[in-house]
C-alpha positions as CSV (number, residue, x, y, z in Angstrom):
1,X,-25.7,51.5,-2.2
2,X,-26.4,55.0,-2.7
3,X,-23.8,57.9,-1.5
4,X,-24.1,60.0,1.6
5,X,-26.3,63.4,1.1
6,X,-24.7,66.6,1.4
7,X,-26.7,68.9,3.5
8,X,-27.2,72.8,3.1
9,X,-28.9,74.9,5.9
10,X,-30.1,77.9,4.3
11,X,-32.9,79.3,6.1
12,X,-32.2,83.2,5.7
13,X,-33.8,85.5,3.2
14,X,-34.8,84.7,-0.8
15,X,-32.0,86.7,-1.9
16,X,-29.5,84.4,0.1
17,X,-31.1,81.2,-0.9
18,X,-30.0,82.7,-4.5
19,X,-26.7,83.3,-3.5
20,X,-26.3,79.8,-2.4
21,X,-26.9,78.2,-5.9
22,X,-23.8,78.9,-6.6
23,X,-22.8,76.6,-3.9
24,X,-24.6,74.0,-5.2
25,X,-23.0,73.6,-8.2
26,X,-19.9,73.6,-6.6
27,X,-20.8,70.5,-4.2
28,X,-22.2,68.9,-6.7
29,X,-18.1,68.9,-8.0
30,X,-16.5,68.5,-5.0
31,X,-18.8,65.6,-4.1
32,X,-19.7,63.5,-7.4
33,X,-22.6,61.3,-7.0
34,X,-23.3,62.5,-3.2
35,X,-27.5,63.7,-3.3
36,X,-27.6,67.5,-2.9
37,X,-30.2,68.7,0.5
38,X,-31.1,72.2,1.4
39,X,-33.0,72.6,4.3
40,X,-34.9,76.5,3.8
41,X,-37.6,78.5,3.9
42,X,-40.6,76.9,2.3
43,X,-42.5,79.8,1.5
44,X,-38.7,80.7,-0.8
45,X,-37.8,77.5,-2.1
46,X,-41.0,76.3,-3.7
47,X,-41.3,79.0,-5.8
48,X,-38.1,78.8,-7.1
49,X,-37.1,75.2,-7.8
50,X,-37.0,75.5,-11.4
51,X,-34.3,77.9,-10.9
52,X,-32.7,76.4,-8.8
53,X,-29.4,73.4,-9.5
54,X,-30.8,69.9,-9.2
55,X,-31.6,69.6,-4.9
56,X,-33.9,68.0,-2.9
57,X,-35.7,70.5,-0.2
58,X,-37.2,70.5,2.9
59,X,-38.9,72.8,5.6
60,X,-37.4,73.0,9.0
61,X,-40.3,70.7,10.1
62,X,-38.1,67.5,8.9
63,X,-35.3,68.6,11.2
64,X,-36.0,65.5,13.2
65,X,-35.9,63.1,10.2
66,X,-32.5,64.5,9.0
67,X,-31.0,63.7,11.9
68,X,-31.9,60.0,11.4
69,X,-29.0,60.2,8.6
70,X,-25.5,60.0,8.1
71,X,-24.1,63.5,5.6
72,X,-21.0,63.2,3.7
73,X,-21.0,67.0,4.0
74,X,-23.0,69.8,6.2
75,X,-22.7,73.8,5.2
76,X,-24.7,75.9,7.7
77,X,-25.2,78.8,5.7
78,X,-27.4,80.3,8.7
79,X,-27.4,82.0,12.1
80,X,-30.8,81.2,13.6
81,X,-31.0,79.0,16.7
82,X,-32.6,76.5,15.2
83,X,-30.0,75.8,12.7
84,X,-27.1,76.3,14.9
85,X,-28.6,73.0,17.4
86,X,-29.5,71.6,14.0
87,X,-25.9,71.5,12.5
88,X,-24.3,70.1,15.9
89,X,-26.2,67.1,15.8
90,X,-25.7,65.7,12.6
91,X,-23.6,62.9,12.1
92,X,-21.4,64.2,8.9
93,X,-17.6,63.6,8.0
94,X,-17.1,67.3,7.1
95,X,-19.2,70.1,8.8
96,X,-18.6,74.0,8.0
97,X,-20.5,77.7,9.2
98,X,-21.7,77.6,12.7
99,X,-23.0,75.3,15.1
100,X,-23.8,74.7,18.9
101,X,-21.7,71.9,20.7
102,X,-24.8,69.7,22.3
103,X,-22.2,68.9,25.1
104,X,-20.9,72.8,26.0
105,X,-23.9,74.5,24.3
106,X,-21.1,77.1,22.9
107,X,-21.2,78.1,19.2
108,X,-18.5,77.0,17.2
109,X,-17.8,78.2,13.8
110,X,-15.9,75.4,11.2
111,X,-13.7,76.7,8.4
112,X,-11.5,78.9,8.3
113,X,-13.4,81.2,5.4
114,X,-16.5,80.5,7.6
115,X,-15.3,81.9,10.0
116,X,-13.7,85.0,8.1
117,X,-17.5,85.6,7.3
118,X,-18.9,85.7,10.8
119,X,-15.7,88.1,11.7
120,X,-17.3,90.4,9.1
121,X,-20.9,91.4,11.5
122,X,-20.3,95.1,12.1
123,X,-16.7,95.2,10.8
124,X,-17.4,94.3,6.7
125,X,-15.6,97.5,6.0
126,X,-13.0,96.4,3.7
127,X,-14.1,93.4,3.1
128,X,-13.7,92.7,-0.7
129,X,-15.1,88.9,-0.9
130,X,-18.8,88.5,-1.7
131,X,-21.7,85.9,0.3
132,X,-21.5,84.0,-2.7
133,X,-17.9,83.1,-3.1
134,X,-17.4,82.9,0.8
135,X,-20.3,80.1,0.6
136,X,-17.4,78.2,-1.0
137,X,-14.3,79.0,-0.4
138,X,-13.7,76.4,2.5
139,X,-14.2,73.7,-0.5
140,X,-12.8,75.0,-4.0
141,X,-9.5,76.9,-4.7
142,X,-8.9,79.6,-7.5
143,X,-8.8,76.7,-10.7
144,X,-12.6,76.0,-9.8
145,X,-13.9,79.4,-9.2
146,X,-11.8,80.4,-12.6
147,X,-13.7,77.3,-14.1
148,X,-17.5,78.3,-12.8
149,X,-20.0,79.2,-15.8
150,X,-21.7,82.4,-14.2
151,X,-25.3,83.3,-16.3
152,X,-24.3,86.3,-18.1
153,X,-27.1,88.8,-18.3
154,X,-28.9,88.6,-22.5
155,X,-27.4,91.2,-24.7
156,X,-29.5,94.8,-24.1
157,X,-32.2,96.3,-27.5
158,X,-30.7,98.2,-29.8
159,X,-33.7,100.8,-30.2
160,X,-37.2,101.0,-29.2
161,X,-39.2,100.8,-26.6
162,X,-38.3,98.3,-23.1
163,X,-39.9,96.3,-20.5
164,X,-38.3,97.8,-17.4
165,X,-39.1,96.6,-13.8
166,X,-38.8,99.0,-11.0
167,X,-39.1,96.8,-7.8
168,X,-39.8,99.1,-4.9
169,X,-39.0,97.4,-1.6
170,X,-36.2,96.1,0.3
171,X,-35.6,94.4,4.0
172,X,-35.6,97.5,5.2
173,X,-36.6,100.8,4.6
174,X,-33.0,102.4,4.6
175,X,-32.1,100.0,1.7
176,X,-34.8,101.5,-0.7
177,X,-35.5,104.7,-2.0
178,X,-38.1,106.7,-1.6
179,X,-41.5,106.9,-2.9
180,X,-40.5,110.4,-4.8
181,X,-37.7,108.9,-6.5
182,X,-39.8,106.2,-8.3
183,X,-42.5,108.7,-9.5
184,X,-40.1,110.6,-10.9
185,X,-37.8,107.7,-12.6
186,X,-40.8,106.5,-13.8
187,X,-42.2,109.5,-15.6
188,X,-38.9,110.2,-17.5
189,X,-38.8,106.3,-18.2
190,X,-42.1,106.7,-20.0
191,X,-41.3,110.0,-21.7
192,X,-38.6,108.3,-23.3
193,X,-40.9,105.7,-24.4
194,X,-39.9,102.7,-22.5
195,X,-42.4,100.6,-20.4
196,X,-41.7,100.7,-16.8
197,X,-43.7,98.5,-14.4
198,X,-43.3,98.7,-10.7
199,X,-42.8,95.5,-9.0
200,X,-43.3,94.3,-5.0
201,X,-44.5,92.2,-2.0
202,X,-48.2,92.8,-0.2
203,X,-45.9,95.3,1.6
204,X,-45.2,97.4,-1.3
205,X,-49.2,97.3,-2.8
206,X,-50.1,100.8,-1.1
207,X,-46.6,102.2,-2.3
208,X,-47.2,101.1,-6.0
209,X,-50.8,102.2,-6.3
210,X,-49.5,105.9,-4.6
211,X,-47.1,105.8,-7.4
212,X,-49.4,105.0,-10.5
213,X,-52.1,107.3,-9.2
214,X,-49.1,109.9,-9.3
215,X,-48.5,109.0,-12.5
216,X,-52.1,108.9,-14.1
217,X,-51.6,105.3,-14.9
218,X,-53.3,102.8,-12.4
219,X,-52.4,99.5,-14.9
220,X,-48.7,100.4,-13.8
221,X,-48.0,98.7,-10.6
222,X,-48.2,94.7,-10.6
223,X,-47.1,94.5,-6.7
224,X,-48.7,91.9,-4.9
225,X,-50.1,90.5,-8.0
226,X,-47.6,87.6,-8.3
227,X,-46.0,84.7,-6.1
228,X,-42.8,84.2,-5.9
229,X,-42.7,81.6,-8.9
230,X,-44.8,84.0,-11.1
231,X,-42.6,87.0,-10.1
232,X,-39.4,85.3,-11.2
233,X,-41.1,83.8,-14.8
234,X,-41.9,87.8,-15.0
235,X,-38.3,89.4,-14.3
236,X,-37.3,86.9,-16.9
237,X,-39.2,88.6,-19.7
238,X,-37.8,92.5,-18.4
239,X,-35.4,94.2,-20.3
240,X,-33.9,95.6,-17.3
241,X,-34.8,95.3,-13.5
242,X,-34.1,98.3,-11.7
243,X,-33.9,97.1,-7.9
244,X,-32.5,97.8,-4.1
245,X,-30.5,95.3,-2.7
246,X,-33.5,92.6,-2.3
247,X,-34.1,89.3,-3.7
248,X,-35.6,89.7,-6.8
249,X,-32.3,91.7,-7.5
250,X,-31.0,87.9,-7.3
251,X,-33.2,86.2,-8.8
252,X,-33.1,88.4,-12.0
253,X,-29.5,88.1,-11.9
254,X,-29.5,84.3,-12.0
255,X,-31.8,84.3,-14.9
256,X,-29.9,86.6,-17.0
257,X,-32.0,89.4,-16.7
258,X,-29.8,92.9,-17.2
259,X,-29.7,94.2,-13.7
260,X,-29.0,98.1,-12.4
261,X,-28.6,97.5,-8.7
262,X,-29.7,101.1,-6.7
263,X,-26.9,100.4,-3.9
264,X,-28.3,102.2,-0.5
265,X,-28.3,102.1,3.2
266,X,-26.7,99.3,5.2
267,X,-25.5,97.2,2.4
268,X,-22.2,96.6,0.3
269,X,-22.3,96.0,-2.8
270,X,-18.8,93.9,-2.4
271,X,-21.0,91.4,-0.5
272,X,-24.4,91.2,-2.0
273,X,-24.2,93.0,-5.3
274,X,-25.4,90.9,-8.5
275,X,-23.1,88.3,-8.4
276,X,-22.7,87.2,-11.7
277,X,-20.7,89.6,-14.5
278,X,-22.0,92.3,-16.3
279,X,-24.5,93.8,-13.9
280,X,-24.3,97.1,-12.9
281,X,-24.5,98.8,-9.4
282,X,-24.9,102.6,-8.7
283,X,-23.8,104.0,-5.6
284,X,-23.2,106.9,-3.6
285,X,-19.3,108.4,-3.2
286,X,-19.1,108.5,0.8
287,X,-16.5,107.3,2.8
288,X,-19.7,105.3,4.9
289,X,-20.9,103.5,1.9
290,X,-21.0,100.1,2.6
291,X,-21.5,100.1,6.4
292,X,-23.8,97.4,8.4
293,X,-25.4,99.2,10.3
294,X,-26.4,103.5,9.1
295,X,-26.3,106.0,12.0
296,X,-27.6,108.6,9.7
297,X,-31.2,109.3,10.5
298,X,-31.4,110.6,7.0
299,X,-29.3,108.1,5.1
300,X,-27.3,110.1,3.8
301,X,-26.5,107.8,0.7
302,X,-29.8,107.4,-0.8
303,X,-30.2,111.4,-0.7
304,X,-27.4,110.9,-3.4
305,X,-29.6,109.0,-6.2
306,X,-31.6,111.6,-8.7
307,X,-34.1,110.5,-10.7
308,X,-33.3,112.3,-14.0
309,X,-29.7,110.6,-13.8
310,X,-30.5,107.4,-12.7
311,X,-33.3,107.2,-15.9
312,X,-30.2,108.3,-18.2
313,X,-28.7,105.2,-17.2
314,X,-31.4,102.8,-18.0
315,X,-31.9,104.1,-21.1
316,X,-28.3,103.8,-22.1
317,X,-28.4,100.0,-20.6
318,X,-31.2,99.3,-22.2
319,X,-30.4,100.9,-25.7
320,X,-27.7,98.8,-26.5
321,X,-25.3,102.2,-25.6
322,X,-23.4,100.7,-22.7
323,X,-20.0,101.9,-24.1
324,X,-21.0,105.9,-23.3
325,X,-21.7,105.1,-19.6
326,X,-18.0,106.4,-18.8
327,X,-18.7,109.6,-19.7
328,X,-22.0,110.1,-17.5
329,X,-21.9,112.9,-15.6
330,X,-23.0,111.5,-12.0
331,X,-22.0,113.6,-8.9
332,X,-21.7,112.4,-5.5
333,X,-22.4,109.0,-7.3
334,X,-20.0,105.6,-9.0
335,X,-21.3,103.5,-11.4
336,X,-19.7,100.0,-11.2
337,X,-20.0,96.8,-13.6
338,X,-20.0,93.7,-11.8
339,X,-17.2,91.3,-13.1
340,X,-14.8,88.1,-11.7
341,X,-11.5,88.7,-11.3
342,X,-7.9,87.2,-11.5
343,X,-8.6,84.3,-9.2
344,X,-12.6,83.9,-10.3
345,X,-13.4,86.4,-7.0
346,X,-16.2,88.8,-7.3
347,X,-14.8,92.6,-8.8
348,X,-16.5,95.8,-9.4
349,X,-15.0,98.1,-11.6
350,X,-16.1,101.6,-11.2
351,X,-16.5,103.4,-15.0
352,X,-15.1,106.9,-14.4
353,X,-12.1,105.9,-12.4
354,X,-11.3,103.4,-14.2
355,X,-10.7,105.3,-17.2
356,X,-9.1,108.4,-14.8
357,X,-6.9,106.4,-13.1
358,X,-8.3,107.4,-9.7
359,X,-7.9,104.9,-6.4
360,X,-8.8,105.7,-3.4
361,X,-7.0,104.6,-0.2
362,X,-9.8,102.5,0.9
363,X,-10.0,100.7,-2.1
364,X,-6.2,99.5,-2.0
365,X,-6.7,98.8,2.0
366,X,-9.4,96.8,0.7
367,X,-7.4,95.3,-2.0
368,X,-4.7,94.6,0.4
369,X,-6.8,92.8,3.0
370,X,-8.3,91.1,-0.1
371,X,-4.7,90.0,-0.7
372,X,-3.8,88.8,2.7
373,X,-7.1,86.7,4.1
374,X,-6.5,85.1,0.0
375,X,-3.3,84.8,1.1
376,X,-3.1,83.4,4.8
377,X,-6.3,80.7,4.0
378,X,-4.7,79.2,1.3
379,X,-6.7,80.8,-1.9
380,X,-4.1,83.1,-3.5
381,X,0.2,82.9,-3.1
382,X,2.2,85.5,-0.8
383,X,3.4,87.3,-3.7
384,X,-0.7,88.6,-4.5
385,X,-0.4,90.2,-1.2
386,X,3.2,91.4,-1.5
387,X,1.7,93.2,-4.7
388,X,-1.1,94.3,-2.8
389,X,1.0,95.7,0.1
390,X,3.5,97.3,-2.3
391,X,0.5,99.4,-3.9
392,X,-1.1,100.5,-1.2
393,X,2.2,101.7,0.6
394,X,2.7,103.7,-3.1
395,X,-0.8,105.2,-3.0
396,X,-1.0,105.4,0.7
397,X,2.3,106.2,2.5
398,X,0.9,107.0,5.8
399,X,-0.3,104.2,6.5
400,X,2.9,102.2,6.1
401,X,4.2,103.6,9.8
402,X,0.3,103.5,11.0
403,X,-0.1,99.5,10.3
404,X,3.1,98.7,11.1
405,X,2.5,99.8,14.4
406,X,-1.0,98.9,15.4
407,X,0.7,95.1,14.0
408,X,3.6,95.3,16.9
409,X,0.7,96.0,19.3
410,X,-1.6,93.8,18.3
411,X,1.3,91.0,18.9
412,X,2.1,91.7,22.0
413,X,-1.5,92.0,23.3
414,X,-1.3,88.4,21.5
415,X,1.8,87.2,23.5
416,X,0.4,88.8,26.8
417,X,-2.8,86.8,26.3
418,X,-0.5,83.7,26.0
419,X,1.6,84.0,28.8
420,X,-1.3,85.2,31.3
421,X,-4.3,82.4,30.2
422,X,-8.4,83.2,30.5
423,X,-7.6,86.7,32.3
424,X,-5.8,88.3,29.0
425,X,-7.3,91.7,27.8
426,X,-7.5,89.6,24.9
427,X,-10.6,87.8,25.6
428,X,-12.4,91.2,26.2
429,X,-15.6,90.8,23.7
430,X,-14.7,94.4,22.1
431,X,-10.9,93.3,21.9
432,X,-11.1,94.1,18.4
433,X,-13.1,97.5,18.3
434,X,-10.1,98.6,20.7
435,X,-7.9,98.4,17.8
436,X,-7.5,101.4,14.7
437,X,-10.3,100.5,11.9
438,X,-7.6,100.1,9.1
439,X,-6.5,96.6,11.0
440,X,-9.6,95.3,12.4
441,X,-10.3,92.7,9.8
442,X,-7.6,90.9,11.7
443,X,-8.2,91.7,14.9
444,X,-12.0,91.0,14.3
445,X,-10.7,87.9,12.8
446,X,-8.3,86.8,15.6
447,X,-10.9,87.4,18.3
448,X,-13.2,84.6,16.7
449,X,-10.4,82.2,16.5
450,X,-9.4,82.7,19.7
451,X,-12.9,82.0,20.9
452,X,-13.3,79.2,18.4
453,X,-10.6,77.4,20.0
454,X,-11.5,78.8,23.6
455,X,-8.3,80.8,24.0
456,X,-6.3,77.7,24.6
457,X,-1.9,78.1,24.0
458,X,-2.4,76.0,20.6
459,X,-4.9,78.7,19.2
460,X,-2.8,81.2,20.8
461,X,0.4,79.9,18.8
462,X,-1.9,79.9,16.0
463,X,-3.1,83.5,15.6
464,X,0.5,84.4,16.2
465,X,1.5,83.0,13.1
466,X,-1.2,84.8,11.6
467,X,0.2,88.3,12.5
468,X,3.7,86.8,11.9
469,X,2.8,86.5,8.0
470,X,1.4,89.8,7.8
471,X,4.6,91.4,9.2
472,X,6.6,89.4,6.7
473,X,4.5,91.0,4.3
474,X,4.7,94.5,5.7
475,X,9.0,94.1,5.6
């Protein structure tokens, strides 16, 4: 008799569709023997099956067959309605991410590292975990993330000319930069002799013909030219792709193609930066880099990336010269190598102050809250996030007084809420903007679980605990 399938609902964008192989490996550990379903976006997964770990796919038109089955497993890697009603009616021994309860018609979040994600929307500040891992984390500890074979990206030319593909667009405009800054990158790409070719969507066909008329050569831009199948047997033959936070970024990344990610706009590169090691990101220095949402009208970030500097650094990638990228000279700018860390997470290690020793204080409050969520959900022990506390007390004094103190008032808010029941100030829906930003990972994080078990004295014991272990921590 064959096993239970384990069901994946991934119906959100190519570039998380990539993020979730990862997953899929992992299930296919956790759950030997049990057939592997993904339920996506057609017009994504068909072109990339050959990429992608063994699966079986379907369209969102097969809902109703689906729910004919029994699942051993169901992750619900999406927000959309439809997958929300979808995921509350299966019949499945373990079900994790977000669903709708047919009998309440509430949505209900399972896992607690599922539900750290979903605290994140508006509030990914310091988060330090990326999509990829947190896609797992509710189903392998630190031993299998350490174990996980990541494609490493093939070993840069040593001289000569290079295949280079500049892909121009994004998800949104904000996230990619501007038709200027590819002309130029271009034109010093091919005065240095390399081969650039600009990549893109239907969207991005008027873009790339601007920019090769610009540049006196029409046979330049390919966008629009491929599917999504041909595009990715293409990025596999670059020598570098050059790319926004997008998809292809992804898909390169998978297939070991050397990636430079141009980090801009609403994105973190902490959460969706290539996710496998020895990539590279480049990203403006601004205390707003890696917000959700911009509120600059002129994004201020992008403004940051030059042309002339950026080029520098894809030649030095691409010539085999990777060893001299400490010493670039990029201001208002980080370059960052993507990398795992101690426990298998996802690290980027910026160049310059790595070598200069310099930390900032939101990198060890990022660090620390790192430390603690590992801590508190079972993935790392308390002495991690002792470690973590001690350093940022050491690099950032003031804010030893500051979170002891938002703590003590977040736990009696919590107590409060306990003793007076549904009318606590606690079940406000902006409980946790009310709080300083340095400690709203928790309270962002304490407001869904008191939802999630709708606010009743177990769940109110329970996020009590919580706060208890960070003030142990904080002694």
């Amino acid at each position: 008799m064959s096993k239970d399938p384990v069901l994946i609902l991934q119906m959100q964008r190519l570039g998380d569709l990539v993020m979730s192989y990862p997953l899929l490996g992992w299930l296919s550990v956790v759950f030997p023997g049990h057939p592997l379903w993904v339920v996506g976006e057609e017009r994504f997964f068909s072109g990339l099956m050959p990429l992608s770990p063994t699966a079986v796919y379907f369209p969102y038109s097969a809902a109703k067959e689906l729910q004919t089955r029994r699942y051993r497993a169901v992750v619900n890697l999406s927000h959309r309605p439809e997958t929300l009603a979808l995921a509350g009616s299966l019949r499945t021994e373990l079900l994790l991410g977000p669903y709708r309860d047919d009998a309440s018609g509430t949505v209900h979040v399972a896992g607690a590292w599922q539900l750290y994600r979903a605290s994140l929307t508006h509030n990914n500040r310091h988060n330090r975990f990326h999509w990829a891992d947190l896609n797992g984390l509710d189903l392998i500890d630190s031993h299998r993330l350490l174990r996980t074979d990541w494609p490493l990206p093939r070993v840069g030319r040593a001289a000569g000319s290079a295949h280079i593909g500049l892909f121009l667009g994004a998800s949104e405009a904000e996230k990619r930069p501007r038709e200027e800054f590819w002309i130029e990158l271009a034109r010093s790409l091919l005065q240095a002799g390399h081969r650039p070719v600009l990549l893109g969507g239907e969207a991005e066909k008027g873009m790339g013909g601007a920019i090769s008329r610009a540049l006196g050569a029409p046979a330049l831009s390919l966008c629009g030219r491929f599917s999504i199948k041909e595009l990715a047997e293409f990025i596999m033959g670059l020598d570098l792709m050059v790319s926004p936070d997008t998809g292809p970024m992804h898909v390169a990344a998978w297939t070991g193609t050397p990636t430079l990610n141009l980090s801009m706009g609403p994105v973190s590169a902490w959460e969706t930066g290539p996710f496998s090691p020895g990539h590279h990101v480049l990203r403006a220095k601004l205390s707003c880099v890696g917000c959700w949402q911009c509120t600059h009208p002129d994004v201020w970030c992008r403004e940051r990336f030059s042309p002339s500097r950026t080029a520098f650094l894809v030649h030095q990638l691409v010539t085999g010269k990777e060893e001299d990228l400490g010493r670039a000279h990029l201001p208002g700018q980080e370059l960052l190598r993507t990398d795992r860390g101690a426990f298998g997470l996802y690290t980027l290690t910026p160049y310059r102050r790595a070598q200069e020793g310099q930390v900032t204080g939101r990198d060890l409050l990022g660090a620390f809250w790192q430390a603690f969520f590992g801590h508190a959900l079972g993935f790392m022990p308390e002495e991690t996030a002792k470690e973590a506390w001690s350093e940022l007390a050491a690099g950032s004094p003031r804010m030893v007084p500051r979170l002891g103190k938002a703590l003590a008032a977040l736990s009696r808010q919590l107590a409060q809420g306990m003793r007076k029941g549904p009318q606590a100030q606690v079940h406000d829906l902006d409980f946790w903007r009310q709080a300083p930003v340095f400690i709203r990972p928790l309270t962002s994080y304490t407001q869904l679980l008191l939802q999630n078990g709708n606010y009743g004295k177990p769940v109110y014991a329970q996020v009590l605990r919580l706060a208890e272990q960070l003030a142990t921590i904080l002694r």
